[in-house]
ZADO-1210 file (C-alpha; in nm, 4 decimals, padded with zeros to 6 digits):
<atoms>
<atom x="01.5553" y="-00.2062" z="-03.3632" code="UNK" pos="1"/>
<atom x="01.6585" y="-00.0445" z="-02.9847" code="UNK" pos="2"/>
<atom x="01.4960" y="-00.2925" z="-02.7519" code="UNK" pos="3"/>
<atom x="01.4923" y="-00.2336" z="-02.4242" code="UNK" pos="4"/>
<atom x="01.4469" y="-00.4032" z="-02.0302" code="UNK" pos="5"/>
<atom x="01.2309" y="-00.2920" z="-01.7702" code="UNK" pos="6"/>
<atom x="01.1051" y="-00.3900" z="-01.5056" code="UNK" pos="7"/>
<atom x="00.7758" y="-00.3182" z="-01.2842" code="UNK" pos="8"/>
<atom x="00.7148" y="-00.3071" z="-00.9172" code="UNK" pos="9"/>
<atom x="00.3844" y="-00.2617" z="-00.6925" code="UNK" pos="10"/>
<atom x="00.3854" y="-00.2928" z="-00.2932" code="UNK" pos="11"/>
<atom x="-00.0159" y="-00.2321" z="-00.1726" code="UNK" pos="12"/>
<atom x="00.0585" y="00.0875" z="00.0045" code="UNK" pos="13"/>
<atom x="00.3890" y="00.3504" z="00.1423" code="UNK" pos="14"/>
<atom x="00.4899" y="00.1533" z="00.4467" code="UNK" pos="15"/>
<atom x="00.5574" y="-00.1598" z="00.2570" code="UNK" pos="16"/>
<atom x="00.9002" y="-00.2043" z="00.1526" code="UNK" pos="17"/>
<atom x="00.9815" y="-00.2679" z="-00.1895" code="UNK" pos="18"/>
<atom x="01.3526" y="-00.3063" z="-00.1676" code="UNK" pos="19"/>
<atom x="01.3329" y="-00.7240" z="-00.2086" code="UNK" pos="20"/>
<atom x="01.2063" y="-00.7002" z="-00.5216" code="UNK" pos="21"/>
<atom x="01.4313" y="-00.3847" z="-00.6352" code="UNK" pos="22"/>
<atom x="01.6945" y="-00.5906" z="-00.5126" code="UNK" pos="23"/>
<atom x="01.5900" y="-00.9057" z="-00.7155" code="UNK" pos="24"/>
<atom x="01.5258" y="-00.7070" z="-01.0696" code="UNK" pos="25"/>
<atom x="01.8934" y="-00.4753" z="-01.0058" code="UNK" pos="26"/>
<atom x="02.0362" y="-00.8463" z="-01.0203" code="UNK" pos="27"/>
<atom x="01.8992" y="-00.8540" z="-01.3861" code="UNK" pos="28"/>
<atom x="02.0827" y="-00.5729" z="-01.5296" code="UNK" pos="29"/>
<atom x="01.8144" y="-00.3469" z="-01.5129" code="UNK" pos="30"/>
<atom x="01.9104" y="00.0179" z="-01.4854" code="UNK" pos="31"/>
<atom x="01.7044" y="00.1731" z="-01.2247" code="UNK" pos="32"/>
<atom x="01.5648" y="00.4842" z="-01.4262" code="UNK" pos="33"/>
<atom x="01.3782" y="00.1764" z="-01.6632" code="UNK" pos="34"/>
<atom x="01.2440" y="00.0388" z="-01.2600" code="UNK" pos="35"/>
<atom x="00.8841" y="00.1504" z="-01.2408" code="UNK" pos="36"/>
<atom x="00.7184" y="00.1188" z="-00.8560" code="UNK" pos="37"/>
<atom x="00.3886" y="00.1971" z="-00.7644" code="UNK" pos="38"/>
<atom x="00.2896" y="00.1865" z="-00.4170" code="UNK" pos="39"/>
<atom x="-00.0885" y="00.1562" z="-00.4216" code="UNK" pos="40"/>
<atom x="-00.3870" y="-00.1151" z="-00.4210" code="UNK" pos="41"/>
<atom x="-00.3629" y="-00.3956" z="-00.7509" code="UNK" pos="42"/>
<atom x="-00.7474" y="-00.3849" z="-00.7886" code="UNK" pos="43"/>
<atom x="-00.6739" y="-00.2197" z="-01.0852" code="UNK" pos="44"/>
<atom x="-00.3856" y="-00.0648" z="-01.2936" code="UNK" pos="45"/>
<atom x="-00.4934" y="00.3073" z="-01.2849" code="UNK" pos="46"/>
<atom x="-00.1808" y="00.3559" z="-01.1038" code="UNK" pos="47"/>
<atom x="00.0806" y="00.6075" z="-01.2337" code="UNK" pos="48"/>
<atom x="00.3914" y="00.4311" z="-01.2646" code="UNK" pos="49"/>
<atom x="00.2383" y="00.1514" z="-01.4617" code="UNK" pos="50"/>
<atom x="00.0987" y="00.4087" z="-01.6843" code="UNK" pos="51"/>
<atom x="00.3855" y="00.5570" z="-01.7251" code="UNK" pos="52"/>
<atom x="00.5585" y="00.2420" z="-01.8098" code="UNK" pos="53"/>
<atom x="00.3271" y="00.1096" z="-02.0763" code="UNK" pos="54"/>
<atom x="00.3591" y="00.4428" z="-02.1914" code="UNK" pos="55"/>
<atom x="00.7213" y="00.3378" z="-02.3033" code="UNK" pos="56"/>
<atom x="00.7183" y="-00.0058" z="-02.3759" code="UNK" pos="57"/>
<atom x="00.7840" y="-00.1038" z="-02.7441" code="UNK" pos="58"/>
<atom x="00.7860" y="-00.3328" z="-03.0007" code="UNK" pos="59"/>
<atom x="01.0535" y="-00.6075" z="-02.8688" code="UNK" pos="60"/>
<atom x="01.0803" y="-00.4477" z="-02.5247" code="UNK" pos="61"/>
<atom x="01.1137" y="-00.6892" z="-02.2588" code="UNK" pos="62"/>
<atom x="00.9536" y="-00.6353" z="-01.9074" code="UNK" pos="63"/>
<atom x="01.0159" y="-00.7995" z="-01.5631" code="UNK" pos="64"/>
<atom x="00.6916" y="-00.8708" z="-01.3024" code="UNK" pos="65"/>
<atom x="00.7869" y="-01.0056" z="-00.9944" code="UNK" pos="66"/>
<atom x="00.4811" y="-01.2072" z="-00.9750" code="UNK" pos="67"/>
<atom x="00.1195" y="-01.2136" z="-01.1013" code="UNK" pos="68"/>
<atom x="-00.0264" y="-01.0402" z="-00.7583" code="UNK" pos="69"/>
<atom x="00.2703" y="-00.7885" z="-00.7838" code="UNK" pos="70"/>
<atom x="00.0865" y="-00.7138" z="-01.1122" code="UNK" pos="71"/>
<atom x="-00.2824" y="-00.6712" z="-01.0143" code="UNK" pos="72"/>
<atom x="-00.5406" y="-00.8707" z="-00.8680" code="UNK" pos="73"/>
<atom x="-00.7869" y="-00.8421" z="-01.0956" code="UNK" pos="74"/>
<atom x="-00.8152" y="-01.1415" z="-01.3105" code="UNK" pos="75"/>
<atom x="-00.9629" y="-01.0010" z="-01.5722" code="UNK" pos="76"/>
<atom x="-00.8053" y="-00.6606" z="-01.5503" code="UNK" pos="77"/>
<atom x="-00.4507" y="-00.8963" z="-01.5452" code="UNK" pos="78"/>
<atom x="-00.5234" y="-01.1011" z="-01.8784" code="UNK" pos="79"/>
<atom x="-00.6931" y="-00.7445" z="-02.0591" code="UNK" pos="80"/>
<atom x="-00.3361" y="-00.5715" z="-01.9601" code="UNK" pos="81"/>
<atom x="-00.1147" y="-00.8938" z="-01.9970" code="UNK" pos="82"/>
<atom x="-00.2725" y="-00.9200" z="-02.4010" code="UNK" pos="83"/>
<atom x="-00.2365" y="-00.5523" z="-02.4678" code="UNK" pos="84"/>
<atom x="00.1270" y="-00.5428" z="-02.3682" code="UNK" pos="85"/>
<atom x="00.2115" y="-00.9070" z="-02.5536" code="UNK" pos="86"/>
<atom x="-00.0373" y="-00.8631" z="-02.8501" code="UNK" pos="87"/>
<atom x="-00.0728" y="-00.4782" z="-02.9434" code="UNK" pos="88"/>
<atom x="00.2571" y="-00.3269" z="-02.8351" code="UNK" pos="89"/>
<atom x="00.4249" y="-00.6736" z="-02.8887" code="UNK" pos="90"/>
<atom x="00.6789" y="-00.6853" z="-02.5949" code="UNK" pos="91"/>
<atom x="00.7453" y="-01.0006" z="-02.3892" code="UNK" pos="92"/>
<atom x="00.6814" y="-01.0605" z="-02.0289" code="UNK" pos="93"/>
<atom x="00.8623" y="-01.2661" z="-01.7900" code="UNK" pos="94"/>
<atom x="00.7234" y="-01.3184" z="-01.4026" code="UNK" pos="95"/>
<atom x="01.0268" y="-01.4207" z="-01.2175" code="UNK" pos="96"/>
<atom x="00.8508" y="-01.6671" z="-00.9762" code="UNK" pos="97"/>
<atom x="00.6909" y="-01.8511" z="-01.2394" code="UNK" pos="98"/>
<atom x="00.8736" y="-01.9303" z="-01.4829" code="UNK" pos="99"/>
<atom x="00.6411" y="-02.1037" z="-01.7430" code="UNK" pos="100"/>
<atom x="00.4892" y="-01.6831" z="-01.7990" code="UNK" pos="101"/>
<atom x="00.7721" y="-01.6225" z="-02.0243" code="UNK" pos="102"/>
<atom x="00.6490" y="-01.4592" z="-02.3653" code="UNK" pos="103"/>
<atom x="00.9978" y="-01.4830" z="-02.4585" code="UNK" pos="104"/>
<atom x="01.0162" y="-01.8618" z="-02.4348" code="UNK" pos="105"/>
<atom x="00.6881" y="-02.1113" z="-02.5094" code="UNK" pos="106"/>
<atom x="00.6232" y="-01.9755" z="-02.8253" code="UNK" pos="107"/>
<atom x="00.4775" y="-02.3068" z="-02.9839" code="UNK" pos="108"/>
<atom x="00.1078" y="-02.3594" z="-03.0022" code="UNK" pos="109"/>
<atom x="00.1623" y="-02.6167" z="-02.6645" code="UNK" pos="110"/>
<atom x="00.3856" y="-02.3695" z="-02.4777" code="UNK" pos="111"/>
<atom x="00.1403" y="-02.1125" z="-02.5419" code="UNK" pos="112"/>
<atom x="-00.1501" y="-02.3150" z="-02.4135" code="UNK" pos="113"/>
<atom x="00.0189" y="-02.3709" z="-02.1212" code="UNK" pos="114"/>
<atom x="00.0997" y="-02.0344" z="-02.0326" code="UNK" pos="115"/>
<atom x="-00.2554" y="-01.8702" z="-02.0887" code="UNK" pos="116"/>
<atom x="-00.3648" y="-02.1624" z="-01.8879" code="UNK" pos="117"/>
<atom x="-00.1363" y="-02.0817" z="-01.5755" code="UNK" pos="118"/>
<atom x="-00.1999" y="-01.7405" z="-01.6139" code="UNK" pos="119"/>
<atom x="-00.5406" y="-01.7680" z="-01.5912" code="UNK" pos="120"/>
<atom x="-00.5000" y="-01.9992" z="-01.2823" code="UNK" pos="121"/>
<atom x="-00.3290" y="-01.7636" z="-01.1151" code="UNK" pos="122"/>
<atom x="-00.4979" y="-01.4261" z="-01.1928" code="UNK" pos="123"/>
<atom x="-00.8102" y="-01.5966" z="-01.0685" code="UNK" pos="124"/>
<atom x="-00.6280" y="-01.6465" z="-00.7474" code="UNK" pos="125"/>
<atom x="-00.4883" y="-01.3353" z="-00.6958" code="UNK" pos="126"/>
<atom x="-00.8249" y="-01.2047" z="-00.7470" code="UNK" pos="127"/>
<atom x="-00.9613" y="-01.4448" z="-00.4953" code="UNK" pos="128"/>
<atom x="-00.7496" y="-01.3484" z="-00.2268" code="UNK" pos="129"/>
<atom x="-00.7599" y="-01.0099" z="-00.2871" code="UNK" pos="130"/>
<atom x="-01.1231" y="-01.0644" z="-00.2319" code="UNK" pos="131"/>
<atom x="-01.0466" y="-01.2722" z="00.0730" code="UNK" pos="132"/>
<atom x="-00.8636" y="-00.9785" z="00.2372" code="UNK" pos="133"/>
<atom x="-01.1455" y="-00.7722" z="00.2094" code="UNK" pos="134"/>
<atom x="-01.3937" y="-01.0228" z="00.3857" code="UNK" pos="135"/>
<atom x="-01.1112" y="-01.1079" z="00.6542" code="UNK" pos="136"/>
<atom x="-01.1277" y="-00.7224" z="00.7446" code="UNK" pos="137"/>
<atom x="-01.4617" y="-00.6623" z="00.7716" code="UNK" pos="138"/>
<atom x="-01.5379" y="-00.9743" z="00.9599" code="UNK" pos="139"/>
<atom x="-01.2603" y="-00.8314" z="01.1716" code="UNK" pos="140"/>
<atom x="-01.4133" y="-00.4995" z="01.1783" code="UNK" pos="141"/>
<atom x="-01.7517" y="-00.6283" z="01.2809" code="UNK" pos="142"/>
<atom x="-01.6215" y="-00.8334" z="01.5252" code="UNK" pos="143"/>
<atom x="-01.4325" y="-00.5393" z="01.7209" code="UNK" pos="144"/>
<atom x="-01.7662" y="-00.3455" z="01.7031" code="UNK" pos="145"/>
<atom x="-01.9499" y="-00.6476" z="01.8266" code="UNK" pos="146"/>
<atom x="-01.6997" y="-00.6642" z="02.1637" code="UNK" pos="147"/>
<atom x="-01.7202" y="-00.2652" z="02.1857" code="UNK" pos="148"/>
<atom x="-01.3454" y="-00.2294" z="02.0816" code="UNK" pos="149"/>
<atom x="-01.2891" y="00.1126" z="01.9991" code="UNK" pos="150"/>
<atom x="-01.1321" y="00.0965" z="01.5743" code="UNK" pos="151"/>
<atom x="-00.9532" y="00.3906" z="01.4901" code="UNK" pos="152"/>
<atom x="-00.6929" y="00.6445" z="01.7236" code="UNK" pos="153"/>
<atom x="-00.7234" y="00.5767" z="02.0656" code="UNK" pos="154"/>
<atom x="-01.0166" y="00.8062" z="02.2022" code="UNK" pos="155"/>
<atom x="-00.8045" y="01.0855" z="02.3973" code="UNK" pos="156"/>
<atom x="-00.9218" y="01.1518" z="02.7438" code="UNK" pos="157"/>
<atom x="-00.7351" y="01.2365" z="03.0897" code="UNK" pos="158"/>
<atom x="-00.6728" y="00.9201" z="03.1383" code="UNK" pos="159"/>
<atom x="-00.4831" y="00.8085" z="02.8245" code="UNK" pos="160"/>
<atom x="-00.2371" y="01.0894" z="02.9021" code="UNK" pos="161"/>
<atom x="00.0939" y="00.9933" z="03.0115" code="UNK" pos="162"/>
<atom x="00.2086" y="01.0255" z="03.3436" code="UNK" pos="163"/>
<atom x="00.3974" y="01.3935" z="03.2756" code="UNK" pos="164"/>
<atom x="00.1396" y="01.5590" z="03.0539" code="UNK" pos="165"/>
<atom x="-00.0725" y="01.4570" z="03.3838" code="UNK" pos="166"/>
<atom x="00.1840" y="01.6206" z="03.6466" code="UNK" pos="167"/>
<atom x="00.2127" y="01.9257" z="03.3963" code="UNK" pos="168"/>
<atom x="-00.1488" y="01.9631" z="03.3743" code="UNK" pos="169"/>
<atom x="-00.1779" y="01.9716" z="03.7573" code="UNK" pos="170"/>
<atom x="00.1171" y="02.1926" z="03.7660" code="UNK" pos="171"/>
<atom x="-00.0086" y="02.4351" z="03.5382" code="UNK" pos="172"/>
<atom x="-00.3678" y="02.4566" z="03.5975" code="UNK" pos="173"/>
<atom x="-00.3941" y="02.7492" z="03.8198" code="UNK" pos="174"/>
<atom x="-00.1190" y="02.9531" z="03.6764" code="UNK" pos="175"/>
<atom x="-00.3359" y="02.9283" z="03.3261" code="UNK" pos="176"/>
<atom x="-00.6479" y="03.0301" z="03.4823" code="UNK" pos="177"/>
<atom x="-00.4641" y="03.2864" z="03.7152" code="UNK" pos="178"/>
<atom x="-00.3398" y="03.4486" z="03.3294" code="UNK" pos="179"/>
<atom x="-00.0177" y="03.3826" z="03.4473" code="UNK" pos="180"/>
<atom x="00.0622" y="03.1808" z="03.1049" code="UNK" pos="181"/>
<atom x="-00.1579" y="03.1952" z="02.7756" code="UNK" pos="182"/>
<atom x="-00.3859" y="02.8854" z="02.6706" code="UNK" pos="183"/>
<atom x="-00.1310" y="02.8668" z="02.3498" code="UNK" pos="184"/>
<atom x="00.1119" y="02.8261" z="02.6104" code="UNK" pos="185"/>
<atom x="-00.0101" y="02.6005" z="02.8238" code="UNK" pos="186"/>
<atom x="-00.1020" y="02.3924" z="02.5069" code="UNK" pos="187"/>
<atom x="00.2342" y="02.3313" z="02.4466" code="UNK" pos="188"/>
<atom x="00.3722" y="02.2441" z="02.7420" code="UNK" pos="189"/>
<atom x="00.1042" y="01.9334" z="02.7035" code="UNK" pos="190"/>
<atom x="00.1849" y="01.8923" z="02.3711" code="UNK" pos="191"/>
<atom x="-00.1976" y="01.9155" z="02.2780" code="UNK" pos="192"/>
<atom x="-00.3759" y="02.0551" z="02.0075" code="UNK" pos="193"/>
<atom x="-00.6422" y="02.3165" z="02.0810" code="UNK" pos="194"/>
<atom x="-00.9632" y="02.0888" z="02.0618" code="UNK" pos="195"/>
<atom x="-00.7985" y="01.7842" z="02.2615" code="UNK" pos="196"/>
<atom x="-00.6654" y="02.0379" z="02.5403" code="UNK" pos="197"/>
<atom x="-01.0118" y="02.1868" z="02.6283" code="UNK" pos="198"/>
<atom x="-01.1414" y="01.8691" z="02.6241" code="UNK" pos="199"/>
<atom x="-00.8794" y="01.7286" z="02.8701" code="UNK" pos="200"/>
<atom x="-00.8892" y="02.0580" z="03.0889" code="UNK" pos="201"/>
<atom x="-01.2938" y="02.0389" z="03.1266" code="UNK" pos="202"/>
<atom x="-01.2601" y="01.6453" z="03.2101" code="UNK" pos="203"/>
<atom x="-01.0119" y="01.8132" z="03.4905" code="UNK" pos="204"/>
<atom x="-01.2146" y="02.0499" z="03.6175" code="UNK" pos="205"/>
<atom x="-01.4884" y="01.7872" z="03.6273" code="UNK" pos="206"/>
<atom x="-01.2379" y="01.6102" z="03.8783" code="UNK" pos="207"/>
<atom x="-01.1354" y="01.8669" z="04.1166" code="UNK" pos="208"/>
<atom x="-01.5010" y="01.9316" z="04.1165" code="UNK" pos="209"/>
</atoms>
């Protein structure tokens, strides 16, 4: 029987980089087609690339996880996922930053205790802080709202403009309402889309009274 190596990557969204741990698994051999990276949230594993990969895995296959969190952080979504790939399709895992999660290794009645036993230890604590991350940001949330801190884009107004959209609005002003240049025009030359340029223009007019 073919066996073959993979290995499986997950950063929580598209601005993290994932190049440490493509890095780390390239060391092992892997070719990079057999790579699989998702770039989404581990609260569960309804994620493409993952799919795709269990899709492939076989009997014998061996797969790479950099760590348990990498892999979800849903404890009980980890061990459902974790048996299915060990048990039904019967390929090994190994998590590279913990060594004792090695299906390949620890196959005695002891070793296997063991290893269920960390892996429960730790999918209950990636769950945990997943959890954690959540209350952090709404207690972060509610405490911005509580001190009137705007959350979102910064609220455009006449003020936030920067010191040259200012000058070319003053420079411009009367020439736009003289027709001299169009409202698509003068848009541009403030770099302002159509809603956020009347706004600023009637906050202007409120000024020069």
């Amino acid at each position: 029987m073919t066996t073959k190596t993979f290995a499986y990557i997950r950063v929580s969204s598209k601005e993290q980089n994932e190049g440490r741990q493509i890095a780390e698994v390239k060391k092992l051999g892997i070719d990079e087609r057999d790579i699989y990276i998702d770039k989404q949230s581990g609260k569960d594993f309804n994620r493409p690339a993952y799919q795709s990969l269990k899709h492939n895995l076989r009997e014998g296959d061996l797969l790479y996880i950099h760590s348990i969190d990498r892999f979800g952080r849903n404890s009980r979504e980890i061990m459902n996922e974790w048996k299915e790939i060990t048990e039904d399709i019967k390929a090994d895992i190994k998590v590279l930053d913990m060594p004792l999660l090695d299906t390949t290794q620890y196959k005695d009645t002891l070793g296997t205790f063991v290893s269920d036993l960390v892996l429960q230890v730790l999918s209950f604590v990636a769950e945990r802080e997943r959890e954690n991350i959540g209350k952090r940001q709404a207690e972060g949330i509610a405490l911005a709202k509580a001190q009137g801190k705007h959350l979102g884009r910064p609220q455009l107004n006449i003020d936030t403009l920067s010191q040259n959209q200012q000058e070319t609005l003053k420079a411009n002003y009367d020439k736009w309402k003289a027709k001299e240049i169009t409202g698509v025009e003068f848009m541009k030359l403030l770099e302002l889309k159509k809603n956020s340029f009347y706004k600023v223009v009637k906050q202007y007019e409120q000024q020069i009274g």
